[in-house]
One Martini backbone bead per residue (centre of mass of N, CA, C, O) as a GRO file, in nm:
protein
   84
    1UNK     BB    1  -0.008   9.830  -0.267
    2UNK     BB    2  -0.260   9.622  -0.216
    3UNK     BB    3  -0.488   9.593   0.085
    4UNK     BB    4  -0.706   9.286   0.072
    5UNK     BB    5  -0.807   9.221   0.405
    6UNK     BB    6  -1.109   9.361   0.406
    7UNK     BB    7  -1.253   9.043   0.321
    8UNK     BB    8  -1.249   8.965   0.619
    9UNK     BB    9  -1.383   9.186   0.756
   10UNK     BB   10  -1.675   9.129   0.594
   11UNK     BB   11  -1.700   8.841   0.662
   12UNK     BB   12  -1.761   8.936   0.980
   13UNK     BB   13  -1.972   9.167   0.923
   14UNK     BB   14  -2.087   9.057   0.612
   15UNK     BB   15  -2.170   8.773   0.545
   16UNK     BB   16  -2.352   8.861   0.271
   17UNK     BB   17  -2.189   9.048   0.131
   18UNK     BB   18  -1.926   8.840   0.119
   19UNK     BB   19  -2.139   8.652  -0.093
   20UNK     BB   20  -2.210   8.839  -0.326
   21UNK     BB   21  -1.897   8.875  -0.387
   22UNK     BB   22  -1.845   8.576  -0.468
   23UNK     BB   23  -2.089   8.535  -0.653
   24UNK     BB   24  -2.121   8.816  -0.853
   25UNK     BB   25  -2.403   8.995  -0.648
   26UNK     BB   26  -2.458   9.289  -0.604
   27UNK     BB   27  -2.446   9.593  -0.435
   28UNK     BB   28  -2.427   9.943  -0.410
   29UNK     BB   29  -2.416   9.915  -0.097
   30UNK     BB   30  -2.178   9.731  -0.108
   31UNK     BB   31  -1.981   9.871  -0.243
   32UNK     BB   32  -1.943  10.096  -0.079
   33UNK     BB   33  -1.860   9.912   0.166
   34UNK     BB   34  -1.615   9.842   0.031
   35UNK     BB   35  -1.489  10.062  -0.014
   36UNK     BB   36  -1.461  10.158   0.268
   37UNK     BB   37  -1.268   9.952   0.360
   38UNK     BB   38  -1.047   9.999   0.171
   39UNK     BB   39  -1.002  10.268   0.286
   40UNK     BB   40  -0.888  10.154   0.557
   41UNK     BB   41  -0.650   9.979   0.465
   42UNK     BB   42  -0.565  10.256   0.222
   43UNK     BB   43  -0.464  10.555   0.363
   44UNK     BB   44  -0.270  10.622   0.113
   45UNK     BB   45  -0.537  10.680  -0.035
   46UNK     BB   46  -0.832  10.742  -0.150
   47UNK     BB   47  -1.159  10.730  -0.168
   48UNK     BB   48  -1.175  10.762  -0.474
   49UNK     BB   49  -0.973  10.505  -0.531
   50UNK     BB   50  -1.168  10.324  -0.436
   51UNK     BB   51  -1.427  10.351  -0.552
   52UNK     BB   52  -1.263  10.316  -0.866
   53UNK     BB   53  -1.198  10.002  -0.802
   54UNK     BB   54  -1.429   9.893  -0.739
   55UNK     BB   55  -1.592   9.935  -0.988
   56UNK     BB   56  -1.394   9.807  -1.160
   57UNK     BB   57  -1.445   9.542  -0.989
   58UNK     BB   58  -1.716   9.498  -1.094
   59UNK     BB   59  -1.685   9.540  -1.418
   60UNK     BB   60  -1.510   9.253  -1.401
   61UNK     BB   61  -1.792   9.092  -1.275
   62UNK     BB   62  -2.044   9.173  -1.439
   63UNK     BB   63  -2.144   9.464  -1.271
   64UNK     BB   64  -2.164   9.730  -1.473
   65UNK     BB   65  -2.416   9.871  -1.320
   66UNK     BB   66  -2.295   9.976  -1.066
   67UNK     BB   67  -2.055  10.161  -1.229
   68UNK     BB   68  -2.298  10.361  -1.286
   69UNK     BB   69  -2.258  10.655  -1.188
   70UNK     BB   70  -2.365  10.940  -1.101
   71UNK     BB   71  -2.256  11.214  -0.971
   72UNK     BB   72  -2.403  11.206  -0.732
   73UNK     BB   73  -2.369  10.879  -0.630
   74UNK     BB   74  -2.065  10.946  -0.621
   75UNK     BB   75  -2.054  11.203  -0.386
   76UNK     BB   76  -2.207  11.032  -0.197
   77UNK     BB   77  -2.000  10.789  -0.207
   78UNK     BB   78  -1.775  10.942  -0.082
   79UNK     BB   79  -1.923  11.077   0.195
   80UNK     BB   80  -1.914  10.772   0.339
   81UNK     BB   81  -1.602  10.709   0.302
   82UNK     BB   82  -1.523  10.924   0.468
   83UNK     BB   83  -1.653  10.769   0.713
   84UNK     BB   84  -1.456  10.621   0.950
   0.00000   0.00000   0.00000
């Protein structure tokens, strides 16, 4: 089960990416940066199903352009959400 608390943490930390997170209107960074949260709180998970699922949460929410990532950009935002 996923732990998505993580958007507690993300209104606290940047509230104006989780109002665009609310509105869906995000930006590429941004989704990074949720990929990033969400597997600070699954660390269960690996960073790679963090970002698949968060891109997916995009796809859903008619945000189809940001999880168009080409290898390159997934690979980049792989190594961010490493880092944490």
């Amino acid at each position: 089960m996923w732990d998505d608390n993580w958007r507690s943490e993300l209104e606290s930390v940047d509230y104006l990416c989780y109002i665009r997170l609310c509105e869906c209107r995000n930006r590429k960074q941004d989704m990074i940066k949720m990929a990033k949260l969400m597997y600070k709180y699954n660390k269960w998970s690996t960073p790679e199903d963090c970002l698949i699922r968060m891109m997916e949460w995009m796809d859903m929410n008619s945000q189809w352009e940001l999880a168009d990532l080409n290898q390159k950009e997934f690979d980049e935002a792989l190594d961010i959400i490493k880092q944490i």
